[in-house]
N, C-alpha and C positions, 0 to 999 in steps of 0.2 A: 511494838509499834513506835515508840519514841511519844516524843511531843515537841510543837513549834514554840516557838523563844515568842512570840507575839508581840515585840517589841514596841506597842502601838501607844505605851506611854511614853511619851519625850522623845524615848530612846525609838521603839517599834511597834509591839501587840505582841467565862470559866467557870467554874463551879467551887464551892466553898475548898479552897485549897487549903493545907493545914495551918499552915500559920496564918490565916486570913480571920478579921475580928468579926465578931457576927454580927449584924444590922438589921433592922426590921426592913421589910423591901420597899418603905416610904421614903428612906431618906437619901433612895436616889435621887437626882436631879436632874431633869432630861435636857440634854444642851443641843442637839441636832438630832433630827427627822427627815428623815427622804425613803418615802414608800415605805419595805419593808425594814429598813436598817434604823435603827432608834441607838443614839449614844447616850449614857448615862455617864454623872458624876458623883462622888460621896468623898466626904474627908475624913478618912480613919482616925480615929483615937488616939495612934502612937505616931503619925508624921501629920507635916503640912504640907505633903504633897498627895493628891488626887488621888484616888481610886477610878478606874474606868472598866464600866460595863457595856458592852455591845450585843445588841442583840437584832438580827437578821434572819431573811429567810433563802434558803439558797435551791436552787433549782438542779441539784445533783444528789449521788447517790450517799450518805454514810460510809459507804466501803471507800468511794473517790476522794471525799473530805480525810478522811483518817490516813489516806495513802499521800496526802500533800501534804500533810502535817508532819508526816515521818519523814521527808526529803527534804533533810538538813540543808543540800547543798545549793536548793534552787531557792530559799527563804531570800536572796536577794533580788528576787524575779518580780515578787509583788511583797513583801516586807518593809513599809517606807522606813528609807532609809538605812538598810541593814546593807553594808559595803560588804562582808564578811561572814559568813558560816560552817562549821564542820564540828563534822562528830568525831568526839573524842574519847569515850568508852562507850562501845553499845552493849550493856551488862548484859542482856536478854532480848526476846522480842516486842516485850513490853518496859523495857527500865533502856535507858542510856545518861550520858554525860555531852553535854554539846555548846558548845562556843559562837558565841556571834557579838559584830561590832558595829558598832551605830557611829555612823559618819556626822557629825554636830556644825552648824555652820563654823565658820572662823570670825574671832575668836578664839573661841570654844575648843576645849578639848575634846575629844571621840570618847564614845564611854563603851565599855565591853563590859559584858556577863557570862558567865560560864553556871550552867542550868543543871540541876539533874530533874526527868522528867519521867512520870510514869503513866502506863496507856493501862486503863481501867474500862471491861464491857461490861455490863447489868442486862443481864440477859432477861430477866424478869418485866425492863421498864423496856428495853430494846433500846438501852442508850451507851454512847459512847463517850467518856471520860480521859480528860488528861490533866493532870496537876505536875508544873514545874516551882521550883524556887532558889535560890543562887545555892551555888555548889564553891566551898574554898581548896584552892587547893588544884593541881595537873595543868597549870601554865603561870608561868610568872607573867607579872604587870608588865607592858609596854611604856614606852618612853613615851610623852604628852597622851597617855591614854586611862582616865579614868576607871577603874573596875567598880562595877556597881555593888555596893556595900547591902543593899535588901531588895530580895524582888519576887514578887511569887505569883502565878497567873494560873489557871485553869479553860478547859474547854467543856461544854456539854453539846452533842450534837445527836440532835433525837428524828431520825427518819420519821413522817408523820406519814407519808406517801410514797411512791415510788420516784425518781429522783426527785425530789421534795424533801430537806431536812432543815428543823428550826435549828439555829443557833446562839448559843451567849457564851460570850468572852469576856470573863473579867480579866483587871491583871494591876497589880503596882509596880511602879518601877521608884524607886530613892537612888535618885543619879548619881549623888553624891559634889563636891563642890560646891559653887555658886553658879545659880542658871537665875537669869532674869526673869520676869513675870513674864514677856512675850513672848520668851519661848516655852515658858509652862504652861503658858494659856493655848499654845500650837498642840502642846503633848494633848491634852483636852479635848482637840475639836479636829485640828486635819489632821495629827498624825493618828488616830484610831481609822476616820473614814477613807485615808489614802488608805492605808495596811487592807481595809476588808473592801476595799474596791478592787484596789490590786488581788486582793486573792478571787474575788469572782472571776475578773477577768482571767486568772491562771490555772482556775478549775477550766474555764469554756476551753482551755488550746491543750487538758486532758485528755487520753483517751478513756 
């Protein structure tokens, strides 16, 4: 099935991914609320750049979520900010390699990531799993374009009902460079809610 880049820190927009440090679930810190969408923050151990957690409840199927996640090509449709996507090794139906570029005001450089991402079901809990984290290596760097040096994000999407499934999406992104406080304070608070507004609205024009 792939998994989506989530670009939704800085750059775009999970469940404990591997290389993600472990936290008691206090030391979120909730920065926006609107109905069912609640955004959290935490500052991992090993950077000073944010953690972000999302969690929402969305009014479609599990099979319809998991099937937008794998359509690398449409992630600039509702992915704020993501100018660029495509798969570039899909190893299986569940592993791939995939690319995507985050457009950064000017100033600023673009930053790109190249992910490798894997799709995990628990048929036991009835949930569906994705964990990505930067991949080196299958495209050289671009000219004024930053490649993100640490990034790893996860999805957990658990059907509770019939089109009805809760969601949570963590994910770090380490830009890399120098980005100012106001637009890491942006990575924080709109670009997570742009990312999972835009994707409701891209499930509803699903069939």
């Amino acid at each position: 099935m792939g998994i989506v880049l989530s670009f939704q820190f800085l750059i775009f927009s999970i469940l404990n991914p591997s290389n993600s440090p472990s936290y008691n679930e206090s030391s979120w810190k909730l920065t926006k609320e609107e109905g069912d969408l609640k955004i959290y923050k935490r500052l991992p151990d090993h950077s000073k750049m944010y953690e972000i957690k999302i969690n929402n409840v969305l009014n479609h199927s599990a099979d319809k979520i998991v099937r937008m996640l794998d359509d690398v090509n449409n992630y600039s449709k509702w992915i704020y900010k993501c100018s660029e996507s495509k798969v570039l090794d899909r190893i299986s139906d569940t592993e791939m390699v995939y690319y995507t570029l985050a457009d950064l005001p000017s100033p600023f450089w673009d930053r790109d990531i190249i992910s490798h991402s894997v799709y995990r079901y628990d048929a036991t809990s009835d949930t569906h799993y994705f964990n990505s984290e930067e991949k080196e290596g299958y495209l050289e760097e671009r000219k004024k374009v930053i490649r993100v040096p640490n990034y790893y994000s996860s999805w957990k999407i658990k059907e509770v009902s019939p089109n009805k499934c809760e969601v949570e999406n963590i994910v770090f992104v380490d830009p890399g460079g120098s980005i100012p406080s106001w637009l890491q304070n942006m990575a924080v608070t709109k670009g997570p809610y742009k990312s999972m507004k835009g994707m409701e609205d891209f499930l509803d024009t699903m069939e």
